[in-house]
C-alpha positions in Angstrom: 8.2 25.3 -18.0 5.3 26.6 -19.9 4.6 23.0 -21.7 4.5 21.7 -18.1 2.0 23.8 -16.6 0.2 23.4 -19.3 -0.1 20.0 -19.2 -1.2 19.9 -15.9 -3.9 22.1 -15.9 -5.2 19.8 -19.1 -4.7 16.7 -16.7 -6.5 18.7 -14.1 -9.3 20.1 -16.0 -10.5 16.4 -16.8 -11.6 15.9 -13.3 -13.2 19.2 -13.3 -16.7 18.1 -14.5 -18.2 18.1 -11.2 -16.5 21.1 -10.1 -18.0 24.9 -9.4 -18.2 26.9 -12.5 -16.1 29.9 -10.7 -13.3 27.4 -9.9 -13.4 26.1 -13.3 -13.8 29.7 -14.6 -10.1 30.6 -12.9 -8.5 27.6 -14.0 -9.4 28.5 -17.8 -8.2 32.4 -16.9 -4.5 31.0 -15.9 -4.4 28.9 -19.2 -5.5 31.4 -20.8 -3.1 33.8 -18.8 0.1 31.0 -19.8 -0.6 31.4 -23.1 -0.3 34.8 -23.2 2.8 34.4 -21.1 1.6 36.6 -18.3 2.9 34.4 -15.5 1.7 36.4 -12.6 -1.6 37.1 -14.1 -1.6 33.1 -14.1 -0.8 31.9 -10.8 -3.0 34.7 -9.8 -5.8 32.6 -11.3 -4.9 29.8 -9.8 -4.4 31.2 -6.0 -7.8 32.3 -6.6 -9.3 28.8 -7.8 -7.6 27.3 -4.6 -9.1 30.1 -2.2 -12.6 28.8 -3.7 -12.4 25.3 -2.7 -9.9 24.7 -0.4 -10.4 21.2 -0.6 -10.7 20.5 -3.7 -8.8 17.4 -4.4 -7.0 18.8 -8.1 -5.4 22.3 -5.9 -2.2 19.6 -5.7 -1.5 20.1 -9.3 -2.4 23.7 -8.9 0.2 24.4 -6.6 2.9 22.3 -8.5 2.4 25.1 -11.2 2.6 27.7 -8.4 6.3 26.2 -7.4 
């Protein structure tokens, strides 16, 4: 479970390039938050990437980790 969150937030963090630095900001927190295995501290990250840019076209992968 771990190894495939973390994977996606890799695959998603290629695309990121162009994004806001907040949203890329949370995105590093929740790896960071994974790797430290504090799960809710992580998705927490990632709700609040989301909330930022609600259209962003990468919040797909983001929820898949959510689920």
């Amino acid at each position: 479970m771990k190894y495939s969150i973390t994977v996606v937030l890799c695959m998603a963090s290629f695309s990121l390039f162009s994004q806001s630095v907040d949203y890329k900001r949370w995105i590093e927190r929740s790896a960071d938050f994974i790797e430290l295995n504090q799960l809710d501290g992580a998705a927490f990250a990632l709700r609040k990437a989301m909330s930022m840019e609600p259209a962003n076209k990468n919040n797909g992968a983001l929820l898949l980790n959510l689920g």
